[in-house]
C-alpha positions in Angstrom: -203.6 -52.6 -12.6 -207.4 -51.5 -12.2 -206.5 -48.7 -9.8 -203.6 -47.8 -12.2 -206.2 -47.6 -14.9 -208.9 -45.5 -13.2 -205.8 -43.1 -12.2 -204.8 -42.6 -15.6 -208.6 -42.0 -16.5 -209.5 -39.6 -13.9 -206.5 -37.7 -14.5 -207.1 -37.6 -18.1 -210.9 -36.2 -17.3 -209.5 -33.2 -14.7 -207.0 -32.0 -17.4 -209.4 -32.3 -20.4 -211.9 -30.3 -18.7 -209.8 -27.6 -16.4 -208.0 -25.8 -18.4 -206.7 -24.1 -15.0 -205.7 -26.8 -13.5 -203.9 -28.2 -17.1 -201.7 -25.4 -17.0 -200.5 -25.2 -13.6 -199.4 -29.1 -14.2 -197.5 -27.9 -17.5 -195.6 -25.3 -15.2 -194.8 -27.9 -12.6 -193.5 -30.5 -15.2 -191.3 -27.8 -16.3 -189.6 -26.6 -13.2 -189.1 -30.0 -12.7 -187.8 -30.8 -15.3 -185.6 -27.9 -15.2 -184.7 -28.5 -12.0 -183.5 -32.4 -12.6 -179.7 -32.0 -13.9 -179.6 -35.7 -14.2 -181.0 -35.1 -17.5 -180.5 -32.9 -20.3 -181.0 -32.9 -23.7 -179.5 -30.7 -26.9 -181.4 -29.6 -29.6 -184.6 -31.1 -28.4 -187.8 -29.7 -27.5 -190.1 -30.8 -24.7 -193.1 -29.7 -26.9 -195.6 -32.1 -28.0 -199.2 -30.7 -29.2 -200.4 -34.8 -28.7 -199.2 -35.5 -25.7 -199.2 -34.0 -22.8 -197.1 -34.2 -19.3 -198.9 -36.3 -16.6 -198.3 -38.8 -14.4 -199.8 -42.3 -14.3 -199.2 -44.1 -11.3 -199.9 -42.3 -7.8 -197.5 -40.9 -5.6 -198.9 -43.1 -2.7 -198.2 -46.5 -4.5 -194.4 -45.7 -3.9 -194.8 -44.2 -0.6 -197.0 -46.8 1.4 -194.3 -49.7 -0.3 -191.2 -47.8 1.4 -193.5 -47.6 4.4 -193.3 -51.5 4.8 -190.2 -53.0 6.5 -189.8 -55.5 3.9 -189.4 -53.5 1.0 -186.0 -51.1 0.5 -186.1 -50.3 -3.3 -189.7 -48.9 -5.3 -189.2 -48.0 -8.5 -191.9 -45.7 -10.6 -192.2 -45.1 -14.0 -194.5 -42.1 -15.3 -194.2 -38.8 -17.0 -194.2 -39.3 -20.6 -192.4 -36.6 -22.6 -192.5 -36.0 -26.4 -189.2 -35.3 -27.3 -188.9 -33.4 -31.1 -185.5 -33.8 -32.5 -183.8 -32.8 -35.8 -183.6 -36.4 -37.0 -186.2 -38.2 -35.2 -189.1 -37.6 -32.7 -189.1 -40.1 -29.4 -191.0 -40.4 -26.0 -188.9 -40.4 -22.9 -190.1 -41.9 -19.4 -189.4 -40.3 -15.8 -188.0 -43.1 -13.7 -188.4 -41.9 -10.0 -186.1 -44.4 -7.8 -186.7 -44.2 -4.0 -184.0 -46.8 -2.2 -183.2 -47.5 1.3 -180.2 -50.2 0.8 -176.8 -49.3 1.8 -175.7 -49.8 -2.2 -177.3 -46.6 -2.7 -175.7 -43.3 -1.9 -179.2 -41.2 -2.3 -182.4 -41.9 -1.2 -184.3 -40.7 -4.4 -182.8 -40.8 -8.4 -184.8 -39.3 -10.9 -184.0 -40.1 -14.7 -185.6 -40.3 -18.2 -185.0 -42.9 -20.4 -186.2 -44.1 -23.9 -188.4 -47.2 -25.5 -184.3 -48.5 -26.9 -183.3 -47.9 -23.1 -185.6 -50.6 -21.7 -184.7 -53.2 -24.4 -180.6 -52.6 -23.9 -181.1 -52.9 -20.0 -183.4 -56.4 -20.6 -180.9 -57.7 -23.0 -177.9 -57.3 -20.7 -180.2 -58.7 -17.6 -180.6 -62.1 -19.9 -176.7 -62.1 -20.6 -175.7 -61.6 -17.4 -178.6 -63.7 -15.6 -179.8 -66.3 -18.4 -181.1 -68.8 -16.2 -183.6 -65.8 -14.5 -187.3 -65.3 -15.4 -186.6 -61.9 -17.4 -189.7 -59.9 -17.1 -190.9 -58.9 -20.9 -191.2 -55.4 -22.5 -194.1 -53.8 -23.9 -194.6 -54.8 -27.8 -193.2 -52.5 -30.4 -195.9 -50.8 -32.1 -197.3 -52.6 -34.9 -196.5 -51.2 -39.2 -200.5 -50.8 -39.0 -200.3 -48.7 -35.2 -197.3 -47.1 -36.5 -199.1 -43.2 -37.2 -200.5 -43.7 -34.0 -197.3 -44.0 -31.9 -197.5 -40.9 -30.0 -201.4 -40.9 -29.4 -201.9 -40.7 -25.3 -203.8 -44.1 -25.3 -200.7 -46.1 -26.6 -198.2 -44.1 -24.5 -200.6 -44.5 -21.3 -200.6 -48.3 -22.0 -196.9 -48.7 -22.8 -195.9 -46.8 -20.0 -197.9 -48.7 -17.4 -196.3 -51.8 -18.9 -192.9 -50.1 -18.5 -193.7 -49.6 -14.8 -195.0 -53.5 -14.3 -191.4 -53.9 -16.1 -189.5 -52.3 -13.9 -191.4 -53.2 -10.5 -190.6 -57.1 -11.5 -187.3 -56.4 -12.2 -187.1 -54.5 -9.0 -188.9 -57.0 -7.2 -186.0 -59.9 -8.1 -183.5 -60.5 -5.2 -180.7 -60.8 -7.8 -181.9 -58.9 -11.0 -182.2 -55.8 -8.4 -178.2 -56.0 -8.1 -177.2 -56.3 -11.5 -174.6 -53.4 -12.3 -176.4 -52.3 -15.3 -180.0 -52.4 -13.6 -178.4 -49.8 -11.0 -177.1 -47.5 -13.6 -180.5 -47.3 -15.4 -182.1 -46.5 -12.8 -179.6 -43.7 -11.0 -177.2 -42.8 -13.7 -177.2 -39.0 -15.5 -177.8 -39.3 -18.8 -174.4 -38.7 -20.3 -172.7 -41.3 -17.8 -175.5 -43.8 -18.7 -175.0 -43.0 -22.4 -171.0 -43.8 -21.5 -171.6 -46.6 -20.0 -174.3 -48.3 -22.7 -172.3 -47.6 -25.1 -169.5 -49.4 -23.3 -171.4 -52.2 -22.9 -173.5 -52.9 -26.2 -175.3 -56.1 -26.4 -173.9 -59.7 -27.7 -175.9 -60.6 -30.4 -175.9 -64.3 -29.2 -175.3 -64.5 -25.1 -176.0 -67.9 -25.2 -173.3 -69.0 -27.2 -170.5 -67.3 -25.5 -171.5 -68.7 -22.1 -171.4 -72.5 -23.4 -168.1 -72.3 -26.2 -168.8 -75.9 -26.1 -171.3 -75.3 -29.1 -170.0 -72.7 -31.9 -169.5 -75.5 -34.4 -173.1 -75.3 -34.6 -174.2 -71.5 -32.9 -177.5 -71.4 -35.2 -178.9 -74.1 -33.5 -182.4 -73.9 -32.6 -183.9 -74.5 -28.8 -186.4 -76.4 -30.9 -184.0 -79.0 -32.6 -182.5 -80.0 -29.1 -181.5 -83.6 -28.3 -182.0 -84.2 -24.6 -181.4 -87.6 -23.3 -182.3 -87.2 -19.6 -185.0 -84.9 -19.7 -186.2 -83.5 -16.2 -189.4 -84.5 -15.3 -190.5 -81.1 -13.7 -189.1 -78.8 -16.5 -190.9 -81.4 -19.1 -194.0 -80.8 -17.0 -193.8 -76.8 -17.3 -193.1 -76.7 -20.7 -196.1 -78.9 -21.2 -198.4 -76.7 -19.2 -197.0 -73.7 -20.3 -198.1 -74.6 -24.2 -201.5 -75.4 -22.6 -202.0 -72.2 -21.0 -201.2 -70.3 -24.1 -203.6 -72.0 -25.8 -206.3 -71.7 -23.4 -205.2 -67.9 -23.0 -205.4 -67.6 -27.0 -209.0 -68.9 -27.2 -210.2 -66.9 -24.5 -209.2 -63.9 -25.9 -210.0 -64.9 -30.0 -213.6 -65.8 -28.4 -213.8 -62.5 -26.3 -213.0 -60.8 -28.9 -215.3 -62.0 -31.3 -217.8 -61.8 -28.8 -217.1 -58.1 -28.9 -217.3 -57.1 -32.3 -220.9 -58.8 -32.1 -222.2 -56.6 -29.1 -220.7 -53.8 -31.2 -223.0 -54.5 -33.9 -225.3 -54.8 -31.4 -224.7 -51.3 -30.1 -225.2 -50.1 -33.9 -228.9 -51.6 -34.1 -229.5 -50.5 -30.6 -228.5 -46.3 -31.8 -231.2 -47.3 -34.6 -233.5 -48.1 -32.2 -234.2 -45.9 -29.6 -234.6 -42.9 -31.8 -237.4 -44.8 -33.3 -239.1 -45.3 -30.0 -239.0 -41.9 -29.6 -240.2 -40.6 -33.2 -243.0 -43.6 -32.2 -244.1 -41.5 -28.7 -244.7 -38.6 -30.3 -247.8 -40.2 -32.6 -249.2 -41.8 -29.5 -250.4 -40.2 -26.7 -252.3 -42.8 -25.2 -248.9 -44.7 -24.1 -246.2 -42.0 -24.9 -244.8 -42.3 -21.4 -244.3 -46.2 -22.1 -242.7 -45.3 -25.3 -240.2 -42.7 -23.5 -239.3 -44.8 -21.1 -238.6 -47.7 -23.1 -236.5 -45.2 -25.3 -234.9 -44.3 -22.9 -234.0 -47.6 -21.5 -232.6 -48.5 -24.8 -230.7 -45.6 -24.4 -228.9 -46.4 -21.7 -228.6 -50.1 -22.7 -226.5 -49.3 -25.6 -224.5 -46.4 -23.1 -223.9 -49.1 -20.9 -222.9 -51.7 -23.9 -220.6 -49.3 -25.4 -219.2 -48.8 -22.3 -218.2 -51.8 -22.0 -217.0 -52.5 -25.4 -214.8 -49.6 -25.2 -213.1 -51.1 -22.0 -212.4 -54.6 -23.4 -209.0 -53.8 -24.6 -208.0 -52.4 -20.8 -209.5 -55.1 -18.9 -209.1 -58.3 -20.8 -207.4 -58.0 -24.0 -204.5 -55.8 -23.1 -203.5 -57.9 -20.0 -203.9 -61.5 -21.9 -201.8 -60.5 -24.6 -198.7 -58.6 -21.9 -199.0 -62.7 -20.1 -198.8 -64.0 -22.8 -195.8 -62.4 -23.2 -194.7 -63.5 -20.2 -195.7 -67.3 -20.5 -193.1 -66.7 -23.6 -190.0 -65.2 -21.5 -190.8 -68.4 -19.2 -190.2 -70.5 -22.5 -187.2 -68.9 -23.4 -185.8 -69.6 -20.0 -186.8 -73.1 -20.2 -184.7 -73.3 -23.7 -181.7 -71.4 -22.2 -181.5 -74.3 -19.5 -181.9 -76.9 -21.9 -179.1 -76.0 -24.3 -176.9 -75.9 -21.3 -178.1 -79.5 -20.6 -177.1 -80.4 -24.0 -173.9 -78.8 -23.5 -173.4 -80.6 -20.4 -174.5 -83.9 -22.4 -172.5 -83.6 -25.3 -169.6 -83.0 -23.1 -170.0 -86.0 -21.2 -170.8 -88.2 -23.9 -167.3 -87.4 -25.6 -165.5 -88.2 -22.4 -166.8 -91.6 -22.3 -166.1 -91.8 -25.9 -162.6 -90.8 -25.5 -161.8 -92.9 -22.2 -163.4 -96.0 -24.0 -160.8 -95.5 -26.9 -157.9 -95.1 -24.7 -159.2 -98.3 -23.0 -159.1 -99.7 -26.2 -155.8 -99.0 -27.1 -154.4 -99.8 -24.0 -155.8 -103.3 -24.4 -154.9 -103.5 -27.8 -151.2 -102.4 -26.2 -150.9 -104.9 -23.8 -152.2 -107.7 -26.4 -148.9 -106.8 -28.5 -146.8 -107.0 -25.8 -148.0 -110.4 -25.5 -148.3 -111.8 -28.9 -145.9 -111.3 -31.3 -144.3 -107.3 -31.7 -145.4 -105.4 -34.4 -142.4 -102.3 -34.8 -145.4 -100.1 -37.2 -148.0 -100.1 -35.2 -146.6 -99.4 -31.9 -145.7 -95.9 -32.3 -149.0 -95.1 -33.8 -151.1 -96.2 -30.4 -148.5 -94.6 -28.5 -148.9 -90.9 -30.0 -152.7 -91.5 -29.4 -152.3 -92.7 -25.9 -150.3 -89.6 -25.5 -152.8 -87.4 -27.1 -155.8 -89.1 -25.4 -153.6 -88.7 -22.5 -153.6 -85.0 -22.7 -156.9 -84.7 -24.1 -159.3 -86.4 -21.1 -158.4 -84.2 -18.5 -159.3 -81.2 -20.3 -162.5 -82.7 -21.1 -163.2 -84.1 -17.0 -162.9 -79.7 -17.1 -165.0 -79.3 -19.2 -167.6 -81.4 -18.3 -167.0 -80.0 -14.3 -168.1 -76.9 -15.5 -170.7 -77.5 -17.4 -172.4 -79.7 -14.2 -171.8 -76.6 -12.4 -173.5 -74.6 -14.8 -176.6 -76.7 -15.1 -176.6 -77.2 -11.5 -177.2 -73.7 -11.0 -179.6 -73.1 -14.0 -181.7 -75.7 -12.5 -181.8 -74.0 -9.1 -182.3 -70.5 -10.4 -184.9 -71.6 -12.6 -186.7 -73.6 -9.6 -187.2 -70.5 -7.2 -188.2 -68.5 -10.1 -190.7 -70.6 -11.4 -192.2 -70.8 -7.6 -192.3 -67.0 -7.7 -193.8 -66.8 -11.0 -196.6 -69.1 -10.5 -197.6 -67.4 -7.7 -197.5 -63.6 -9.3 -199.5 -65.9 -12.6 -202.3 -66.9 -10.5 -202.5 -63.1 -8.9 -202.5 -61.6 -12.3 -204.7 -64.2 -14.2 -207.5 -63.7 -11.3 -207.1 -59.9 -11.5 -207.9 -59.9 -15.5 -210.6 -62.5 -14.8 -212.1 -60.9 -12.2 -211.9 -57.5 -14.0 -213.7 -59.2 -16.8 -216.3 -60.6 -14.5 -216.5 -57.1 -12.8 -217.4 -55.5 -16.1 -220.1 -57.9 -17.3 -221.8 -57.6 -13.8 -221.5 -53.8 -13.8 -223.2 -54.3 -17.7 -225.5 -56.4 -16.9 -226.5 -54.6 -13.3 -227.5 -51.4 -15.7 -229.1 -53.4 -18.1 -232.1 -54.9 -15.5 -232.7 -51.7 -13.4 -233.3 -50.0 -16.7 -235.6 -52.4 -17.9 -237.6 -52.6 -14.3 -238.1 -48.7 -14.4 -239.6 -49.3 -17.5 -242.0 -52.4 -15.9 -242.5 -50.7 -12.4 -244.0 -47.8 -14.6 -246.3 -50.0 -17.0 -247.2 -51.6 -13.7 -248.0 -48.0 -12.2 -250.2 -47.5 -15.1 -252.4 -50.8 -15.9 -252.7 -50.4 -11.4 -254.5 -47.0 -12.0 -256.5 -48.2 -14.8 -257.6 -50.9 -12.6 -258.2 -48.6 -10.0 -260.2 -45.6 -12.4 -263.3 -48.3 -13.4 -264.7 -48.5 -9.9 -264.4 -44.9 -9.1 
């Protein structure tokens, strides 16, 4: 995520300050553009005065992953595109495929697809896959961040999240063969269009996979009865509640801490110039004075630095896990109201075998006593009913066993895979952090010991000058 950052960054930087080189990037955008007939649109213009055409993650990424035997699908998104419209302005994506598998007819697919594009294909991955770890999409822009939609900082973060999307996704032995992931990610846009439209999502997939339920569909995961809770799903929920508060305070207190350095940064503007007004009325120690300016100088540089970078290196990436830690949750609460389902089920099959039992034995008894022509007919029609009835349910609860026997294993393996990609990305963003408090902190003292390796220079040669 670093190395994606310093890419965007130094790209940024080369087109800002080459006007040269800007241009011959616009050109080549075009004619590629041009040149992709997977993608057209009508009455649009590929014209946007904020934002301009570059790519965000290297070229090599993709290539050294298809190098390795063990990977046969690489998925990149980049290229944002400002898109002006009659009715409404949008930013599309490139999505540059490269695939080896034998499901593919090409080797390369190159499409562009909107924001609304990403949420349909995530929405029909949870219908069709409920009991799988769904990787999350970026946030929609906030009402406040709303003017700010189409500035490059928000498109450059959004689409890097869009590619960590879509490399998870692509990373996920079955999510990488849904139907609808593979028309995403090859279709043209008119057959894609076709086939979305085709295939709009339910409004409530969890509901029309367990019919056992719609008496109450409005149920909340929250309000769920489970009588034999599994230990090890217990246990996750339980520590993923704990991480997201842990992750919460860290950034809440690393964000306060950053608002007070910028303050800081303030005073330390103040202050330097006043050093420097200072040296020019003393020119006994005006070199001190300069130098400790100067340091001062590059203290707040270096502070600001840093301050500015918060949201990319800790901030930013606490907020997209924490995202994630929620999709985990929402898992966990998919699998639980099939557990309930499964429950419910069950617990009206004994109910219904323990009144036929009943009736039975209340059958026989009037056989043996004395014969009662009224209520004989009546246990009979329920006898026939319950009769009927109890095999249907054994069905029923068969399938829902089946069900929750494969939630249970699909959410198993995925939670093994997620914890380890959780501990690679929560050391990345700690480290990162780390990193950038070192790399402040490093500046800070060899500032400061110029300054005291020259006042020690200086009270050395006035030591020396005396006995001369």
């Amino acid at each position: 995520m670093e190395d994606n950052i310093q890419s965007c960054s130094a790209i940024l930087n080369v087109v800002s300050e080459n006007k040269d080189i800007n241009s011959i990037v616009k050109e080549h955008e075009r004619r590629s553009s041009l040149s992709n007939s997977n993608y057209t649109f009508d009455n649009s213009m590929v014209q946007s005065p904020s934002l301009e055409s570059f790519s965000t993650i290297p070229d090599s990424e993709i290539i050294s992953d298809l190098n390795s035997d063990d990977v046969d699908l690489c998925v990149k998104v980049d290229n944002p595109q400002k898109y002006l419209d009659t009715l409404e302005t949008y930013i599309t994506f490139r999505i540059t495929t490269k695939a080896t598998r034998s499901d593919f007819l090409e080797n390369e697919y190159v499409v562009r697809r909107r924001y609304s594009d990403f949420a349909w294909l995530r929405q029909k991955l949870v219908e069709c896959h409920p009991f799988c770890i769904i990787p999350p999409l970026p946030g929609k822009h906030s009402l406040i961040g709303q003017l700010d939609r189409y500035s490059k900082e928000f498109i450059l973060s959004r689409t890097k999240l869009l590619h960590i999307f879509m490399s998870r996704v692509t990373g996920h032995e079955i999510l990488n063969s849904n139907e609808h992931y593979k028309m995403f990610i090859t279709a043209n846009q008119m057959d894609f269009s076709t086939h979305r439209k085709h295939n709009s999502p339910k409004s409530n997939p969890t509901v029309k996979l367990y019919p056992f339920n719609n008496s109450n569909p409005s149920r909340e995961p929250s309000h769920l009865v489970i009588r034999n809770q599994q230990l090890e799903f217990e246990k996750t929920k339980d520590y993923l509640d704990v991480l997201s508060d842990k992750l919460m305070a860290v950034e809440k207190i690393s964000s306060r801490i950053n608002k007070e350095r910028h303050d800081y940064v303030t005073k330390l503007n103040e202050l330097y110039p006043a050093f420097a007004a200072w040296a020019t009325i003393e020119p006994q120690i005006v070199g001190l004075l300069q130098n400790i300016s100067t340091a001062t100088e590059k203290n707040a540089w270096a502070l600001g630095s840093m301050i500015s970078n918060y949201g990319k290196s800790m901030a930013d990436p606490i907020k997209e896990f924490l995202l994630y830690i929620d999709v985990v949750k929402e898992a966990l609460q998919r699998r639980e109201i099939c557990q309930q389902n499964y429950e419910e089920s069950f617990q009206e099959l004994i109910k219904k075998r323990t009144e036929k039992d009943q009736l039975l034995a209340n059958h026989y008894s009037q056989k043996a006593g004395a014969f009662s022509v009224w209520k004989q007919p009546t246990s009979d029609e329920k006898l026939e009913k319950l009769g009927a009835h109890i095999p249907q349910l054994v069905k029923k609860v068969e399938s829902h066993q089946d069900v929750l026997e494969c939630a249970n294993e699909s959410l198993k393996s995925d939670l093994q895979k997620w914890n380890i990609e959780k501990q690679h990305c929560l050391k990345k963003i700690l480290l990162d952090f780390a990193n950038k408090q070192i790399e402040y902190y490093e500046k800070t003292v060899s500032t400061w010991e110029n300054v005291t390796n020259e006042l020690t220079t200086q009270n050395s040669r006035k030591t020396i000058s005396p006995s001369k």
